[in-house]
C-alpha positions as CSV (number, residue, x, y, z in Angstrom):
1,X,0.0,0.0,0.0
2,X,1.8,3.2,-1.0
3,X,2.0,6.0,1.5
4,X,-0.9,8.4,2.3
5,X,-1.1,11.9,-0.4
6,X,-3.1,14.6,0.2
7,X,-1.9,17.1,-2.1
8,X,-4.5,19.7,-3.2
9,X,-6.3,18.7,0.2
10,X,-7.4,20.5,3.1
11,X,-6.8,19.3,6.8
12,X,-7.9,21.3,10.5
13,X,-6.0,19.4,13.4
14,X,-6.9,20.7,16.9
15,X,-4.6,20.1,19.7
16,X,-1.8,21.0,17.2
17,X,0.1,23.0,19.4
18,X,2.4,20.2,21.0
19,X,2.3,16.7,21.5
20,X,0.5,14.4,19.0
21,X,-1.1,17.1,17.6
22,X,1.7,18.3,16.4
23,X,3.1,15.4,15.0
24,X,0.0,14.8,12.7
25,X,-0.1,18.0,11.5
26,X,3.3,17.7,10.3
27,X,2.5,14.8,8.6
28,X,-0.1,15.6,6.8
29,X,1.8,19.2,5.7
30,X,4.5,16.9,4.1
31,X,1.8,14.3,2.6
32,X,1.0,17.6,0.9
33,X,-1.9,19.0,2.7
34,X,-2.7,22.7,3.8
35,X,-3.2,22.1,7.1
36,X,-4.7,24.3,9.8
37,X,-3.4,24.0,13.1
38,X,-5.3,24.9,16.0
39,X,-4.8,25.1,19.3
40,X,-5.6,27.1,22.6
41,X,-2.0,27.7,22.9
42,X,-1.9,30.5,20.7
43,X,2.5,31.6,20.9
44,X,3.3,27.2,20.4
45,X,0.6,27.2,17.5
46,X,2.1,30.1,15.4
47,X,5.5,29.1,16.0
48,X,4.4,25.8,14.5
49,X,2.7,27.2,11.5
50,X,5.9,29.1,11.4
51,X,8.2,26.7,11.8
52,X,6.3,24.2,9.0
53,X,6.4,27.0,6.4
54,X,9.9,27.8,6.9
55,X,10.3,24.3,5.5
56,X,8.7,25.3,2.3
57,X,5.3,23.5,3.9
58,X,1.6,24.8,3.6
59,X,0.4,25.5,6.7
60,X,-1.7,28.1,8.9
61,X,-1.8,28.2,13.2
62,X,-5.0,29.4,14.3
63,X,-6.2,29.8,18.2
64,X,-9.0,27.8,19.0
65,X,-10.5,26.9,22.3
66,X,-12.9,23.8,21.1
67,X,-15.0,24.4,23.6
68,X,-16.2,27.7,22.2
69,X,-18.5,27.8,19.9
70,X,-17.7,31.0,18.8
71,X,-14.0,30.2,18.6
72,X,-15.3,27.3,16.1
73,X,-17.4,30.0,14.0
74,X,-14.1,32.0,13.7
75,X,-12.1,29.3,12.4
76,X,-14.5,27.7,9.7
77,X,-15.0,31.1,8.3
78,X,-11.1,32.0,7.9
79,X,-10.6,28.0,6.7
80,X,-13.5,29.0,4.2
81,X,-11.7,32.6,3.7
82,X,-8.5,30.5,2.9
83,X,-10.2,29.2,-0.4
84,X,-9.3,25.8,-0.2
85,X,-12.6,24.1,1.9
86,X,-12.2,21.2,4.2
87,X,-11.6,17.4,3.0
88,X,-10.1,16.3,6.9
89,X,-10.8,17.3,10.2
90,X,-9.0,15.8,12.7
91,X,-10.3,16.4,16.2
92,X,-7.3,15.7,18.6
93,X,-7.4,18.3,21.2
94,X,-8.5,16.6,24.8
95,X,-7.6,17.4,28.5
96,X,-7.1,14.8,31.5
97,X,-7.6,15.4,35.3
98,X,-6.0,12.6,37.3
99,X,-8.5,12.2,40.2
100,X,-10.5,9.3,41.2
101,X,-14.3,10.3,41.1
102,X,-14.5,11.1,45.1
103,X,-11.6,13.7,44.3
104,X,-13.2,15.4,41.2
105,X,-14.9,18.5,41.3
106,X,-18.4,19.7,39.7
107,X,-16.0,22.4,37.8
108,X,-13.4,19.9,36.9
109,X,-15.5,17.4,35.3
110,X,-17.4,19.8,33.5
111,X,-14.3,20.9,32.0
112,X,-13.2,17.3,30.9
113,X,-16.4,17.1,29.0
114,X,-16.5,20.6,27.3
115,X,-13.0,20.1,25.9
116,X,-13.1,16.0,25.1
117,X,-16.9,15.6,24.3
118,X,-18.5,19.3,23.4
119,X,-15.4,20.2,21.6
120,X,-15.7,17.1,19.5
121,X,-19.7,17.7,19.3
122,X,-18.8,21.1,17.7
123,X,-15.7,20.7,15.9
124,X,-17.9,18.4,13.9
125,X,-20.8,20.6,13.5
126,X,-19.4,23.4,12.4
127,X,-16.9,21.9,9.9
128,X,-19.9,19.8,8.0
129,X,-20.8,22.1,5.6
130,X,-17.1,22.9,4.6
131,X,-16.4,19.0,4.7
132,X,-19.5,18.2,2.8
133,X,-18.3,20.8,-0.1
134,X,-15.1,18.5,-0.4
135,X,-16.6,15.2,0.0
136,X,-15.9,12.3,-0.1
137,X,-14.2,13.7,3.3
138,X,-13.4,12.3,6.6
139,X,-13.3,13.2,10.4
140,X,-11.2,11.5,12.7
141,X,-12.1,11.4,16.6
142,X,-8.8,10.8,18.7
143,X,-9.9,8.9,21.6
144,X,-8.3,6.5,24.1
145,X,-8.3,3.1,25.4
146,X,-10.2,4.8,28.5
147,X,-13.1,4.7,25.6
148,X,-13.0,0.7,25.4
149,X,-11.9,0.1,29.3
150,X,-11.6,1.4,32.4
151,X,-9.2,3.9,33.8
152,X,-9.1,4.9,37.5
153,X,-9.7,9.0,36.0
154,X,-13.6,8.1,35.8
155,X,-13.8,12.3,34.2
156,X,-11.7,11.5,31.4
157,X,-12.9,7.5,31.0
158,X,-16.4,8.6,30.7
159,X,-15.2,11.5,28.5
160,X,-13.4,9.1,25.8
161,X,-16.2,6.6,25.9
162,X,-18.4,9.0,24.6
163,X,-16.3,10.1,21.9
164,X,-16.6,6.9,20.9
165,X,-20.3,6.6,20.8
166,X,-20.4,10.2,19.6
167,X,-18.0,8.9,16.8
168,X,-21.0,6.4,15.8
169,X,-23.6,8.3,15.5
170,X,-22.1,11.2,13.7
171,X,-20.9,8.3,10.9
172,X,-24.1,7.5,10.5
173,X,-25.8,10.9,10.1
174,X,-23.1,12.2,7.8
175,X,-22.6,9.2,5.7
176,X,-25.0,10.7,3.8
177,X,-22.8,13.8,3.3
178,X,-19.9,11.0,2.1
179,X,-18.5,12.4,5.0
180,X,-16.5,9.3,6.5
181,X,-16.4,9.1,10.9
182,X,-14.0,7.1,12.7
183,X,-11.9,6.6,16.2
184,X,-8.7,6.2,17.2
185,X,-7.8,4.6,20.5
186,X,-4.4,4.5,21.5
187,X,-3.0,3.6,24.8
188,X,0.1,5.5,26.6
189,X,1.6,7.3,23.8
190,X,5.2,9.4,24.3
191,X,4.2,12.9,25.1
192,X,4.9,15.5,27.1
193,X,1.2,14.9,28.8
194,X,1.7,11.3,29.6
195,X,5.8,12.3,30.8
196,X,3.8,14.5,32.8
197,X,1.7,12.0,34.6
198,X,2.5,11.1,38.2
199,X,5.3,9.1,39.1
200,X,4.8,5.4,38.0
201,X,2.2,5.8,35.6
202,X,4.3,5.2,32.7
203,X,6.1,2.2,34.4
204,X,3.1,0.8,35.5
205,X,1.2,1.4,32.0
206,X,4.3,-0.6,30.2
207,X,3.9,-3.4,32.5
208,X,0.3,-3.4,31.8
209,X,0.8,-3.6,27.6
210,X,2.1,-7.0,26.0
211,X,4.2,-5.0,23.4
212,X,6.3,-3.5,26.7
213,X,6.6,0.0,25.6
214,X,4.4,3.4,25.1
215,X,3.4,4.6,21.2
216,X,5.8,7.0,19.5
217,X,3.7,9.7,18.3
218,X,4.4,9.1,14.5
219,X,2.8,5.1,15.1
220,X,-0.1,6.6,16.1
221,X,0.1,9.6,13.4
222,X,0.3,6.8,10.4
223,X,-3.1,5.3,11.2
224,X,-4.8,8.9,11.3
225,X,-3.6,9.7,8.5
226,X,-4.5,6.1,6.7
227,X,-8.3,6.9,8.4
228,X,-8.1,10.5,6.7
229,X,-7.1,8.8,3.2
230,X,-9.0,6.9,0.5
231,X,-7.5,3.7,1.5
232,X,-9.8,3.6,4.3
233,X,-12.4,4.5,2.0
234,X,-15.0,1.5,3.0
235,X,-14.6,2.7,6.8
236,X,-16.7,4.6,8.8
237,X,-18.7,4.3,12.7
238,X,-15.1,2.3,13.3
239,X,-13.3,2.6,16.4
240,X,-9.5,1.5,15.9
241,X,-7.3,0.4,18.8
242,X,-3.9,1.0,18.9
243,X,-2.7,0.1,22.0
244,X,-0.1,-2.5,22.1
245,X,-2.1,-5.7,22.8
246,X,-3.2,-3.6,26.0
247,X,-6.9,-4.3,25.6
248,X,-6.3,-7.7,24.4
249,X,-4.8,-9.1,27.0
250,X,-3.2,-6.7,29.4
251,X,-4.6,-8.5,32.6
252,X,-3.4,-11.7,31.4
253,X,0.0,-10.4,30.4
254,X,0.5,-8.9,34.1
255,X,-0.4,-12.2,35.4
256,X,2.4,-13.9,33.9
257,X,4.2,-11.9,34.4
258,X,3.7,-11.8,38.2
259,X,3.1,-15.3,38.3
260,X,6.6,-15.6,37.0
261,X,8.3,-13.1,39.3
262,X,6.9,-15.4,42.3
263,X,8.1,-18.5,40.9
264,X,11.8,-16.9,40.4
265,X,12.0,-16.1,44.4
């Protein structure tokens, strides 16, 4: 299967600032895409649209909070201003609080939920009528393995499992539109949020995931990009787990493994 083009296309990317954001909107600026990076962050964002045009790469850094409405009016119109319409929208940009559900606050969870669910809810709305211009077109969803199981942040679990069923239901009203819906749900993945998580998390993820290691950003890049692209043309409503074998069998791996360290004393 040859790599991915997306010359002459249009691509949004939220989140884009930092992180795995980033990394997918650099991809698809070198697969040939205009992309439009946007991001709360508003100094990291331009420097990033800066930094991909300085390497002769089509981009523009806008600020977006998702969970603005308004801030979502703004950008479709200055993607539509831009002349080139909308073939991918990538909606990446999520938040995590690290609390168990006792420990979460009325304000905090409601925060969880405007960025990861309402920002989804209206990064989709807002971009169908420049998507369904370019169709066929594609969304993807970025959600998490704490969308297929259970993660002791009950905010940010719940969050991600309704991504996914938000994810469903959008594929089927816009299929329609040709306008293609899918999921991605990656376990840990090398960031600076997860390297920011609380000490042990990563170890303890890692000893959790039959592969033994987190997701570089750029694995997890390659299959947004493949759900962006006509090669996944026949897909949409799909949720697609990337995760290491962690929600295969990541309970049975541990036990082995534990089974064998108490053996070996």
């Amino acid at each position: 299967m040859t790599e991915p083009k997306f010359r002459n296309k249009s691509v949004c990317v939220t989140g884009g600032a930092r992180g795995l954001g980033a990394v997918i909107a650099r991809r698809f600026a070198i697969a040939g895409a205009h992309v439009h990076v946007a991001d709360l962050l508003d100094e990291e964002v331009q420097a990033l649209g800066r930094s991909l045009r300085d390497e002769g790469l089509l981009a523009t850094a806008h600020r977006l909070d998702v969970a603005d409405e308004a801030d979502w009016e703004k950008l479709v119109a200055a993607i539509d201003a831009a002349g080139a319409g909308l073939d991918v929208l990538v909606n990446n940009a999520g938040i995590i609080i690290r609390k168990p559900l006792m420990q979460t606050s009325k304000s905090e969870w409601d925060r969880v939920m405007s960025v990861n669910v309402a920002g989804i809810f209206l990064g989709m709305k807002h971009c169908r009528s420049l998507l369904v211009e370019a169709a066929p077109s594609a969304i993807v969803n970025v959600s998490s393995t704490a969308g297929i199981i259970a993660h002791d942040d009950p905010s940010y679990t719940a969050s991600k499992w309704a991504v996914r069923g938000l994810t469903k239901s959008a594929a089927l009203e816009f299929s329609a539109d040709r306008i293609r819906v899918n999921s991605i749900h990656p376990a840990m993945i090398a960031t600076p949020l997860t390297f920011a998580a609380p000490e042990g998390h990563m170890e303890a993820n890692r000893a959790m995931i039959p592969m033994g290691r987190e997701a570089r950003p750029d694995e997890i890049a390659n299959i947004v990009l493949f759900l962006a692209s006509d090669h996944a043309s026949f897909m949409t409503g799909s949720e697609v787990t990337a995760d290491g074998g962690l929600t295969t069998g990541g309970v049975a791996h541990a036990r082995k493994r534990v089974q064998t360290e108490i053996q070996q004393r």
